[in-house]
SEFI-977065 format. One record per atom (N, C-alpha, C, CB): residue in one letter; atom name; x negated, y negated, z negated. Coordinates in Angstrom, 2 decimals, decimal comma, always signed. Glycine has a CB too. Example, Ala and Ser with C-alpha at 12.3 -4.5 7.8 and 13.67 -1.06 7.14 Angstrom:
<pts>
<pt><res>A</res><atom>N</atom><px>-13,19</px><py>+5,69</py><pz>-7,80</pz></pt>
<pt><res>A</res><atom>CA</atom><px>-12,30</px><py>+4,50</py><pz>-7,80</pz></pt>
<pt><res>A</res><atom>C</atom><px>-13,20</px><py>+3,30</py><pz>-7,80</pz></pt>
<pt><res>A</res><atom>CB</atom><px>-11,31</px><py>+4,47</py><pz>-9,05</pz></pt>
<pt><res>S</res><atom>N</atom><px>-12,85</px><py>+2,25</py><pz>-7,08</pz></pt>
<pt><res>S</res><atom>CA</atom><px>-13,67</px><py>+1,06</py><pz>-7,14</pz></pt>
<pt><res>S</res><atom>C</atom><px>-12,90</px><py>-0,03</py><pz>-7,87</pz></pt>
<pt><res>S</res><atom>CB</atom><px>-14,08</px><py>+0,60</py><pz>-5,72</pz></pt>
</pts>
This chain:
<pts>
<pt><res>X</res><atom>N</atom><px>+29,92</px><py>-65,06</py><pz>+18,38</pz></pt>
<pt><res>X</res><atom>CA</atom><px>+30,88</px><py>-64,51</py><pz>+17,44</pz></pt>
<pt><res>X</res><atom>C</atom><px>+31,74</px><py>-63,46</py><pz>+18,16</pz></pt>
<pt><res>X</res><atom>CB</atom><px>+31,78</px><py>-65,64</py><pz>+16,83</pz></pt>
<pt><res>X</res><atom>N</atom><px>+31,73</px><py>-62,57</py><pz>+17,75</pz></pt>
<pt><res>X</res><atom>CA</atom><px>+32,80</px><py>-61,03</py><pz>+18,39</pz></pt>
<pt><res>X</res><atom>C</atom><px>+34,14</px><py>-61,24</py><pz>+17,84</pz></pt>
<pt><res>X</res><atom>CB</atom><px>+32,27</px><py>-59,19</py><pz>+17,70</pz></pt>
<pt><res>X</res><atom>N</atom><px>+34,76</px><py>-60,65</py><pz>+18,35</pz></pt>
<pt><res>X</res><atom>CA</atom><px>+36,61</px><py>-60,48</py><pz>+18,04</pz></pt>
<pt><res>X</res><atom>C</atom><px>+36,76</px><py>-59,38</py><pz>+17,25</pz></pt>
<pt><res>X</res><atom>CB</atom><px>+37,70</px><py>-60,16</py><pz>+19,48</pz></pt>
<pt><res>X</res><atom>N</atom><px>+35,70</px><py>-58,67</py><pz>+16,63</pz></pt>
<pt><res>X</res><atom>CA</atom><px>+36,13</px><py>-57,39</py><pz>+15,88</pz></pt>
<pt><res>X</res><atom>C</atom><px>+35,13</px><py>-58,12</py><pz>+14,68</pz></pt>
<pt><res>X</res><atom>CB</atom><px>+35,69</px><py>-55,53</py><pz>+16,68</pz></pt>
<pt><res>X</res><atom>N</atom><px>+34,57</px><py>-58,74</py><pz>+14,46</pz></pt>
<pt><res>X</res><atom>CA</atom><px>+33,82</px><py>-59,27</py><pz>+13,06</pz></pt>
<pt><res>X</res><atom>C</atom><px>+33,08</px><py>-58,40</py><pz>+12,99</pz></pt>
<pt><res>X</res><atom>CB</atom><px>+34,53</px><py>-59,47</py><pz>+11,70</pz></pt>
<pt><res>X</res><atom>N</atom><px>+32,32</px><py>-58,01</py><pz>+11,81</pz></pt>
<pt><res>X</res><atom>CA</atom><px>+30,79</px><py>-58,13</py><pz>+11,96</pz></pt>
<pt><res>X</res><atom>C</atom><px>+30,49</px><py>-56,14</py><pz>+11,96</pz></pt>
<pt><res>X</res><atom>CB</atom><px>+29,90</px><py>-59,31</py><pz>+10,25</pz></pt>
<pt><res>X</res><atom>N</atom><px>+29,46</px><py>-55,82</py><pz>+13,23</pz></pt>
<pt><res>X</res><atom>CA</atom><px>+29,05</px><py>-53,93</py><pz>+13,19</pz></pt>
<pt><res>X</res><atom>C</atom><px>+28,84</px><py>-53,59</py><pz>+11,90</pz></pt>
<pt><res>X</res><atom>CB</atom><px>+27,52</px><py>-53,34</py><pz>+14,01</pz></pt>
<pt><res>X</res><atom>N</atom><px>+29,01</px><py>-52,75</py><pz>+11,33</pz></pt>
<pt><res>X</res><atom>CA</atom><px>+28,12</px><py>-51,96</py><pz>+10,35</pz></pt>
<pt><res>X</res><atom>C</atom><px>+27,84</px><py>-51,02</py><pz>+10,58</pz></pt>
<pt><res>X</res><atom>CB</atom><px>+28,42</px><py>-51,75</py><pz>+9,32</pz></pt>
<pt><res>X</res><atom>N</atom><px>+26,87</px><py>-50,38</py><pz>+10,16</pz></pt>
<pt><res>X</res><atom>CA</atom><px>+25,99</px><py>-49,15</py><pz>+10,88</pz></pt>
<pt><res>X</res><atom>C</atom><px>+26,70</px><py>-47,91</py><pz>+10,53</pz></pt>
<pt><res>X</res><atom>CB</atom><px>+24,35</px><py>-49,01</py><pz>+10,33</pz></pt>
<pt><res>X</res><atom>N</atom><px>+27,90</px><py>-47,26</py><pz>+10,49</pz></pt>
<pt><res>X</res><atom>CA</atom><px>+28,35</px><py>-46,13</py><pz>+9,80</pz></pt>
<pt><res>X</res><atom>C</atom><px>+28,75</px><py>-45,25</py><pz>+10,57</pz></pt>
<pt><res>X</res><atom>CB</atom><px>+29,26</px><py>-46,33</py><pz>+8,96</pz></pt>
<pt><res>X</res><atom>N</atom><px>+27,70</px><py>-44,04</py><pz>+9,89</pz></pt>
<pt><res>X</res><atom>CA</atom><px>+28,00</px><py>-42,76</py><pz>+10,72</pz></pt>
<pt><res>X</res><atom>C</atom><px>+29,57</px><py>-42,45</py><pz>+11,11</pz></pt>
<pt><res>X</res><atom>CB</atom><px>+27,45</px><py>-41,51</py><pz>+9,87</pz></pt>
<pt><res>X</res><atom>N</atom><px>+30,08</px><py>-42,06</py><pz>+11,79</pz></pt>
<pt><res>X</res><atom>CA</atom><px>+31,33</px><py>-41,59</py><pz>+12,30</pz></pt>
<pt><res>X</res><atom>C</atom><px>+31,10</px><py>-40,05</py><pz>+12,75</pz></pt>
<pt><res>X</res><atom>CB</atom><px>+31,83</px><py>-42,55</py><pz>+13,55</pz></pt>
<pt><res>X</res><atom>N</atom><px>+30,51</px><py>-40,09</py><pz>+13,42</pz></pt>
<pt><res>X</res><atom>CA</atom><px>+30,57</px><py>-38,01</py><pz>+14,42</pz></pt>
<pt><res>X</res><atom>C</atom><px>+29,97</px><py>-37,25</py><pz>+13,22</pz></pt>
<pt><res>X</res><atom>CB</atom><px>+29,03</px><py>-37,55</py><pz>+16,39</pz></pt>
<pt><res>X</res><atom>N</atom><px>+28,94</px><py>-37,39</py><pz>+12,83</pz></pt>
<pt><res>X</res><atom>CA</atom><px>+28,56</px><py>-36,58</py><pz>+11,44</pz></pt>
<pt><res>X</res><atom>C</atom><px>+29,51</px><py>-35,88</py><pz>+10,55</pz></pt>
<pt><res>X</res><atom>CB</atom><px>+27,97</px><py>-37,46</py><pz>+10,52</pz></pt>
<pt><res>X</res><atom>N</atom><px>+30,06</px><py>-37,20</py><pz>+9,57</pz></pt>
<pt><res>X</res><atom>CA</atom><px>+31,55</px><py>-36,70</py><pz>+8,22</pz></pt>
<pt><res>X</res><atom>C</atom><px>+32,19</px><py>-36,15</py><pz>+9,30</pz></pt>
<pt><res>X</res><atom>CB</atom><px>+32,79</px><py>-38,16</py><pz>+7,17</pz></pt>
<pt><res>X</res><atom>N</atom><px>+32,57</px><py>-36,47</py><pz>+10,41</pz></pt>
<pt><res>X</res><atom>CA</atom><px>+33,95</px><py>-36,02</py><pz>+11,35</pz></pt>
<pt><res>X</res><atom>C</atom><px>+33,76</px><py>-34,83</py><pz>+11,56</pz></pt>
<pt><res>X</res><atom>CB</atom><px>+34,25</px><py>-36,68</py><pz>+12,77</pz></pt>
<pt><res>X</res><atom>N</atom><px>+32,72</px><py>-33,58</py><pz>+11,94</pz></pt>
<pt><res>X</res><atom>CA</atom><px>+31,86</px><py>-32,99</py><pz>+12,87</pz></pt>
<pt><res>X</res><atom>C</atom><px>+32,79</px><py>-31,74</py><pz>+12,05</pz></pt>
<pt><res>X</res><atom>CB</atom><px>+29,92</px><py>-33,25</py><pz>+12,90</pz></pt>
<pt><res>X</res><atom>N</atom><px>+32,68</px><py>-31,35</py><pz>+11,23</pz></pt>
<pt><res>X</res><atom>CA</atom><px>+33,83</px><py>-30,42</py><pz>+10,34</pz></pt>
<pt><res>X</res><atom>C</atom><px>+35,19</px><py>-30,53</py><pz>+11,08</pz></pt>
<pt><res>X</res><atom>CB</atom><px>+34,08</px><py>-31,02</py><pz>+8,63</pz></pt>
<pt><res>X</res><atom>N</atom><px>+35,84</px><py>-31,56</py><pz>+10,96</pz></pt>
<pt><res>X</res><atom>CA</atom><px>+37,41</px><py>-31,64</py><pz>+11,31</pz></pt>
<pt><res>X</res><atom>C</atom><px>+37,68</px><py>-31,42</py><pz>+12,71</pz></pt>
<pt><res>X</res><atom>CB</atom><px>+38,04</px><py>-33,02</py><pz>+10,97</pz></pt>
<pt><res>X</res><atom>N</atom><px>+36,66</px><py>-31,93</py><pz>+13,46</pz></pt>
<pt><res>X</res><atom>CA</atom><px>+36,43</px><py>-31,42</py><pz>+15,21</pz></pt>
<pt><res>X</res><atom>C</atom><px>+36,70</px><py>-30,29</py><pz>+15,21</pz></pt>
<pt><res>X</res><atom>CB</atom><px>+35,00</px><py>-31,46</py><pz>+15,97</pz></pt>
<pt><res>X</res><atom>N</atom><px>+35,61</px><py>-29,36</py><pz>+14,70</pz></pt>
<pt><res>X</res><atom>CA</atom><px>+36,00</px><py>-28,29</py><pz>+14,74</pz></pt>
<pt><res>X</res><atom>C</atom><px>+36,87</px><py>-27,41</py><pz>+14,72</pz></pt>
<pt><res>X</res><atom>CB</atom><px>+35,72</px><py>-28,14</py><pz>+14,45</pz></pt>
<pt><res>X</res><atom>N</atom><px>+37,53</px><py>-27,60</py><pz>+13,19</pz></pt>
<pt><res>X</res><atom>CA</atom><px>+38,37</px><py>-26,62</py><pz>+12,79</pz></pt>
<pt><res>X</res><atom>C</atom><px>+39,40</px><py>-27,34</py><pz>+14,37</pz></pt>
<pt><res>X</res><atom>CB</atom><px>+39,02</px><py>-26,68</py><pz>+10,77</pz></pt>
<pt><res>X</res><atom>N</atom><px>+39,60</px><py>-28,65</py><pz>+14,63</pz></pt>
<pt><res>X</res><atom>CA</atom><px>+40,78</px><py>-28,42</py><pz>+15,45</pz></pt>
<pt><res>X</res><atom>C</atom><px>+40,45</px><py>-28,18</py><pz>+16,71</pz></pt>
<pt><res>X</res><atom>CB</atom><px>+41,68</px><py>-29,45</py><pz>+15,45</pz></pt>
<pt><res>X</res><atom>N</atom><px>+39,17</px><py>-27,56</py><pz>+17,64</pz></pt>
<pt><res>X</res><atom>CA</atom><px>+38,85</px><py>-26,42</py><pz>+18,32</pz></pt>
<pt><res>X</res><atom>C</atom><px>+39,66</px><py>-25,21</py><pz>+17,96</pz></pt>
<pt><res>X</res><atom>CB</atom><px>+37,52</px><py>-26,18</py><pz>+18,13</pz></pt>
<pt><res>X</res><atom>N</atom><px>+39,22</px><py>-24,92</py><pz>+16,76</pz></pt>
<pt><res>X</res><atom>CA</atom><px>+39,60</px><py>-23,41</py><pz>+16,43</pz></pt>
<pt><res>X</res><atom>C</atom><px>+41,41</px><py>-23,69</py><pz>+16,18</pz></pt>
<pt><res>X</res><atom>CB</atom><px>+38,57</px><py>-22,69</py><pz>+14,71</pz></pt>
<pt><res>X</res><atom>N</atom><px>+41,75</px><py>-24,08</py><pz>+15,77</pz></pt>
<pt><res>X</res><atom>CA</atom><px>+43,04</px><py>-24,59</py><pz>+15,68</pz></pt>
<pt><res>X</res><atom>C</atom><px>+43,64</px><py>-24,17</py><pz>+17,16</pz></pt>
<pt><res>X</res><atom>CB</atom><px>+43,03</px><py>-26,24</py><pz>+15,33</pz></pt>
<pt><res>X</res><atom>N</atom><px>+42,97</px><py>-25,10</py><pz>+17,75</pz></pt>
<pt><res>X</res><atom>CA</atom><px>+43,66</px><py>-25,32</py><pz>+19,57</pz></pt>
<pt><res>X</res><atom>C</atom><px>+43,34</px><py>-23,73</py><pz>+19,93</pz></pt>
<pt><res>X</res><atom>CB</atom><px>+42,50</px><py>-26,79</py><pz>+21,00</pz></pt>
<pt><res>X</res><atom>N</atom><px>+42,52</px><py>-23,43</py><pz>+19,94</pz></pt>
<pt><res>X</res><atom>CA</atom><px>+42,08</px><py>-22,49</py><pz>+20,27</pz></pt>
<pt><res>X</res><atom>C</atom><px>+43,12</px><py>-20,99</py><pz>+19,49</pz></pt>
<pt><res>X</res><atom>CB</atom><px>+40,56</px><py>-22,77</py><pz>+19,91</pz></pt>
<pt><res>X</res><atom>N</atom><px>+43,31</px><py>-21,12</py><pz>+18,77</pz></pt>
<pt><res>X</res><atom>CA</atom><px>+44,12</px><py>-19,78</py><pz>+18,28</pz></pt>
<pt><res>X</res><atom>C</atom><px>+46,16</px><py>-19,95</py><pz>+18,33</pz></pt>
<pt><res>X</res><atom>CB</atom><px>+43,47</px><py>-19,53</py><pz>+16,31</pz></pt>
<pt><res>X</res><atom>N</atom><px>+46,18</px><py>-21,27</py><pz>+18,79</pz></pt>
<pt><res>X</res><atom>CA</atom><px>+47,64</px><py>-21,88</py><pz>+19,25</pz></pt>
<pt><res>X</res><atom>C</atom><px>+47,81</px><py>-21,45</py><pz>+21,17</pz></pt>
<pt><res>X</res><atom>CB</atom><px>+47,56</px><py>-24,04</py><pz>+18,89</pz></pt>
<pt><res>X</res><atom>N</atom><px>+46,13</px><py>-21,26</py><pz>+21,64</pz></pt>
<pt><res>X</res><atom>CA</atom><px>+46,55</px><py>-21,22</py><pz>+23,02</pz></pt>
<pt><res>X</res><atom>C</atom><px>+46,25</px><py>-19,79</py><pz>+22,81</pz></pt>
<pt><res>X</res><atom>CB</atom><px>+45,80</px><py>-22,16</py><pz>+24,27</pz></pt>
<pt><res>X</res><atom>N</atom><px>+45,84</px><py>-18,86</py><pz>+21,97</pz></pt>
<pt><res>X</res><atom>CA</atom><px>+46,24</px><py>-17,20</py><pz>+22,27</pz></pt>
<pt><res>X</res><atom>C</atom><px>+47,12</px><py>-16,71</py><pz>+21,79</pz></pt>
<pt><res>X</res><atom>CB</atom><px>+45,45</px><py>-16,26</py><pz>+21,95</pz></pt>
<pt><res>X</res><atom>N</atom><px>+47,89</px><py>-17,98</py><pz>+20,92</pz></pt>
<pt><res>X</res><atom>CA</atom><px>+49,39</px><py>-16,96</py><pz>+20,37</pz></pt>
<pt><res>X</res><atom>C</atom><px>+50,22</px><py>-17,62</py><pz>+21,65</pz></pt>
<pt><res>X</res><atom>CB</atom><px>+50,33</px><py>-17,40</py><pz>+18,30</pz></pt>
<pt><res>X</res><atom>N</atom><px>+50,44</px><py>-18,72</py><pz>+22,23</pz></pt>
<pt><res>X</res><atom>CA</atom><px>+51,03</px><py>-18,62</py><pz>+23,62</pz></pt>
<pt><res>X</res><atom>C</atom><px>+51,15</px><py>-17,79</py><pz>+24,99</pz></pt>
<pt><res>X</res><atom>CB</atom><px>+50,73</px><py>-19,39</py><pz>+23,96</pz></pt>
<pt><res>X</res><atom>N</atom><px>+49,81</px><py>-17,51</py><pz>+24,78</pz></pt>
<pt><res>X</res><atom>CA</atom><px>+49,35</px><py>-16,43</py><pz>+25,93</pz></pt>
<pt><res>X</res><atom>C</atom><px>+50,16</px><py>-15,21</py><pz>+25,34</pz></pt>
<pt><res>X</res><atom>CB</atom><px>+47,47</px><py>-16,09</py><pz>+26,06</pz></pt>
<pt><res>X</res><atom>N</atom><px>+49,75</px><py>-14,79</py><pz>+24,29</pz></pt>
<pt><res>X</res><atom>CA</atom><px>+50,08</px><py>-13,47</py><pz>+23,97</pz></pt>
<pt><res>X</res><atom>C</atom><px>+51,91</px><py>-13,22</py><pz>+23,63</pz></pt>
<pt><res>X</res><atom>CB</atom><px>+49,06</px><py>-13,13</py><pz>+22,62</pz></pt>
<pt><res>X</res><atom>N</atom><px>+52,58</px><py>-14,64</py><pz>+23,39</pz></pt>
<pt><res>X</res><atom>CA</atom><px>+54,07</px><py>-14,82</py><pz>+23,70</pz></pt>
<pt><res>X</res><atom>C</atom><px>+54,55</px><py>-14,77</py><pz>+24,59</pz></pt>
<pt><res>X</res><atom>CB</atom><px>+54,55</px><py>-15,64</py><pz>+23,51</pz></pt>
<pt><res>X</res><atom>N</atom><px>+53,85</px><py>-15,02</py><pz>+25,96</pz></pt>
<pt><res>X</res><atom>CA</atom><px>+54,32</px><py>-15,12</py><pz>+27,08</pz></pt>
<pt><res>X</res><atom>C</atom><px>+54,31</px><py>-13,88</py><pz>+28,11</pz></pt>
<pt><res>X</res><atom>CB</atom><px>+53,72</px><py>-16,13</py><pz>+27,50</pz></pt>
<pt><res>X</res><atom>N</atom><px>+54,34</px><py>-12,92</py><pz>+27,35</pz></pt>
<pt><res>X</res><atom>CA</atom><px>+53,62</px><py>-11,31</py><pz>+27,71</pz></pt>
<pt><res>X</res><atom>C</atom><px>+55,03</px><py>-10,61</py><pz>+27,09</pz></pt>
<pt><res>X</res><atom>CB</atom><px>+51,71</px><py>-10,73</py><pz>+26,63</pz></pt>
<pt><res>X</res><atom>N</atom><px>+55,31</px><py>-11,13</py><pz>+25,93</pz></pt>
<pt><res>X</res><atom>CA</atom><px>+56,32</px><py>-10,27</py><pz>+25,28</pz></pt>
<pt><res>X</res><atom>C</atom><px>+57,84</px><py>-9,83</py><pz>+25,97</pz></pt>
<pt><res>X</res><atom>CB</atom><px>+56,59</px><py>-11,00</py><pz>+24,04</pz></pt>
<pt><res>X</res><atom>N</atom><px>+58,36</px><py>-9,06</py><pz>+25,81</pz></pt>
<pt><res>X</res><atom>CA</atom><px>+60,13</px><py>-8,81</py><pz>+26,65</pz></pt>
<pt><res>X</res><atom>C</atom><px>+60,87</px><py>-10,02</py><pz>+26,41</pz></pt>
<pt><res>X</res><atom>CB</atom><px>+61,30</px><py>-7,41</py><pz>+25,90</pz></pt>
<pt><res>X</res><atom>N</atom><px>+60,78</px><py>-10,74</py><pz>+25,70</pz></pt>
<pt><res>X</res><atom>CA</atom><px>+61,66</px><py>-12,07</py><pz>+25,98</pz></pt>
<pt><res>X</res><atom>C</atom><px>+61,36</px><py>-13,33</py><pz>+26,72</pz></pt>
<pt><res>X</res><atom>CB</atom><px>+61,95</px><py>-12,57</py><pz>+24,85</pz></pt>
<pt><res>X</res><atom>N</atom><px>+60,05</px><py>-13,20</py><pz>+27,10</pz></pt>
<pt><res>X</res><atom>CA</atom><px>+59,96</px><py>-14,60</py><pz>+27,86</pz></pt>
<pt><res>X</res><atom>C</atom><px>+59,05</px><py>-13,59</py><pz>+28,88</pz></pt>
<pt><res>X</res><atom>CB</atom><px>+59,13</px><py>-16,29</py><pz>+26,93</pz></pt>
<pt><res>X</res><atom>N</atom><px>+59,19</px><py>-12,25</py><pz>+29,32</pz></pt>
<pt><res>X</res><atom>CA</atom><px>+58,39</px><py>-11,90</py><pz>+30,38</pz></pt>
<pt><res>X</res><atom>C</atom><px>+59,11</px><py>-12,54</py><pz>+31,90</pz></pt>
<pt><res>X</res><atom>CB</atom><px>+58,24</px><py>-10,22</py><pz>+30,30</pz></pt>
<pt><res>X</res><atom>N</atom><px>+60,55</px><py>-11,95</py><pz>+31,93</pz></pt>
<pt><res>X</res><atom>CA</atom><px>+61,48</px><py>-12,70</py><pz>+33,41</pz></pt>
<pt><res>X</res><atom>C</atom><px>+61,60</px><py>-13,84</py><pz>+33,00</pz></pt>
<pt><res>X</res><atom>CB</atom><px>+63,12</px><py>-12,18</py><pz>+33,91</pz></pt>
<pt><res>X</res><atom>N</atom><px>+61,20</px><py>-14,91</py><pz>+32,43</pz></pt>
<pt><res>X</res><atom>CA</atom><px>+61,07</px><py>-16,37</py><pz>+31,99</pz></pt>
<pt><res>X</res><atom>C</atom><px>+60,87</px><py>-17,09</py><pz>+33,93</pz></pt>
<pt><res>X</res><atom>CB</atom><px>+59,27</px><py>-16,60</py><pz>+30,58</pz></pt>
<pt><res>X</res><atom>N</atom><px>+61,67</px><py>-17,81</py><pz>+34,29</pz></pt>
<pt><res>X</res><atom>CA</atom><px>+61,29</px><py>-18,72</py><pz>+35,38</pz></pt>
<pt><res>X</res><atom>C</atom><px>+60,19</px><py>-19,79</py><pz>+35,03</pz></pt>
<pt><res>X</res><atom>CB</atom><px>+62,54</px><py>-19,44</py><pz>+35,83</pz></pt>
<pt><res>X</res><atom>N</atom><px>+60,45</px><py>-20,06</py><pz>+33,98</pz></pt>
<pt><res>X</res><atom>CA</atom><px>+59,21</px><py>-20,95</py><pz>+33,51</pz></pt>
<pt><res>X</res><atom>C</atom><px>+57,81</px><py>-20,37</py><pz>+32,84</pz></pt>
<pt><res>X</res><atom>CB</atom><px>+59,78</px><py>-21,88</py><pz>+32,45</pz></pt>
<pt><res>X</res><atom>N</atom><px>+57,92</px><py>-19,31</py><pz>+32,92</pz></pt>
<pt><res>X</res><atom>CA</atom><px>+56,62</px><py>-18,32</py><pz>+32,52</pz></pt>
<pt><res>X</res><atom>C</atom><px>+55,57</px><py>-18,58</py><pz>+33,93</pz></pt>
<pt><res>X</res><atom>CB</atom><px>+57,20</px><py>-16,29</py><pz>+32,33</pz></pt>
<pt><res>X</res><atom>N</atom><px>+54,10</px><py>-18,87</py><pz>+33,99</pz></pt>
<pt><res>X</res><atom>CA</atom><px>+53,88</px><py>-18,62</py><pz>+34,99</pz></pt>
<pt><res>X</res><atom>C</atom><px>+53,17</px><py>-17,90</py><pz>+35,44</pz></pt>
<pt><res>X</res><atom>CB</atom><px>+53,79</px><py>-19,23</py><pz>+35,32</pz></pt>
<pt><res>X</res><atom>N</atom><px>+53,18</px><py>-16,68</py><pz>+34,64</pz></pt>
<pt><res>X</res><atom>CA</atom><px>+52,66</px><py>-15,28</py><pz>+34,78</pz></pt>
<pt><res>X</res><atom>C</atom><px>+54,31</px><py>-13,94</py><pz>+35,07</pz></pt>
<pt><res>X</res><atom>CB</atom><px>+51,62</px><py>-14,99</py><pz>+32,95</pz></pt>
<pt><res>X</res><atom>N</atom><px>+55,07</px><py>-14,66</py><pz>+34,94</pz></pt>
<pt><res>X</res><atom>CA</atom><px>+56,58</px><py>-14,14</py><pz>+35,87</pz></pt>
<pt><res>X</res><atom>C</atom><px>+55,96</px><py>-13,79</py><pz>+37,16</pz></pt>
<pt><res>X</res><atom>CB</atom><px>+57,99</px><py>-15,50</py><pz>+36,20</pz></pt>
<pt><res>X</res><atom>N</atom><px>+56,86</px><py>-12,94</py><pz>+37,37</pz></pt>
<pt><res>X</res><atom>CA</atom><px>+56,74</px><py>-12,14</py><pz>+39,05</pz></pt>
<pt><res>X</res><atom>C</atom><px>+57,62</px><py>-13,37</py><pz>+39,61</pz></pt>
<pt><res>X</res><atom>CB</atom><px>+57,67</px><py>-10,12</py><pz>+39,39</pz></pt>
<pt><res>X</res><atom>N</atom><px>+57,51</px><py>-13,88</py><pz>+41,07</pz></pt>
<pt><res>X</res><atom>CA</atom><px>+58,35</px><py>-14,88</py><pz>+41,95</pz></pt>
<pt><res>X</res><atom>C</atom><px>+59,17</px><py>-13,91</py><pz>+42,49</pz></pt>
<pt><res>X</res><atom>CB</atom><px>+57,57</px><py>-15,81</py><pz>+43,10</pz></pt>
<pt><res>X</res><atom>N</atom><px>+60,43</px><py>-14,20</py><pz>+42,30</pz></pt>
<pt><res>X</res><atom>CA</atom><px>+61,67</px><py>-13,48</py><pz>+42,95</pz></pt>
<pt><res>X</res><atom>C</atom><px>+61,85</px><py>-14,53</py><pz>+44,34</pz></pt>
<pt><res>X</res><atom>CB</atom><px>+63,26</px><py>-13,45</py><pz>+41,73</pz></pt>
<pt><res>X</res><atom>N</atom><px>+62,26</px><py>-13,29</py><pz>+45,65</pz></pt>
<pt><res>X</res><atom>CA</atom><px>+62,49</px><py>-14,33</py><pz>+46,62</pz></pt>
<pt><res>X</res><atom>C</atom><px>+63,99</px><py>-14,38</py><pz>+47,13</pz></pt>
<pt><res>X</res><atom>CB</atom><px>+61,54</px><py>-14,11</py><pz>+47,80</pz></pt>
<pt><res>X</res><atom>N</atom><px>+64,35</px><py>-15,48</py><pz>+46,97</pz></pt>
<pt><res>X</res><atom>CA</atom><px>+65,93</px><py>-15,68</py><pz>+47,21</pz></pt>
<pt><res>X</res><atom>C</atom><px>+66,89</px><py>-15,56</py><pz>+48,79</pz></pt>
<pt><res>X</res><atom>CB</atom><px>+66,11</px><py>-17,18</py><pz>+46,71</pz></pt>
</pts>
């Protein structure tokens, strides 16, 4: 007897295989509007940018 009660055979990755995706493309167009924010005049001298020039103190 198992602790999860009884398998049934049901596809999972298939129905899912759509929603994967889009949140690829999702992730994927969230990490080029970051990139491309982090370029702009307000977060270019950003210390926490880490495409900032290192100033040496």
């Amino acid at each position: 007897m198992s602790l999860l009660g009884k398998k049934f055979p049901t596809p999972v990755a298939g129905p899912l295989g759509p929603f994967f995706a889009a949140g690829l493309v999702v992730l994927y167009g969230v990490n080029s509007l970051q990139n491309a924010l982090m370029n702009t005049a307000e977060f270019k001298n950003d210390p926490r940018n880490p495409n900032a020039k290192a100033t040496k103190h």
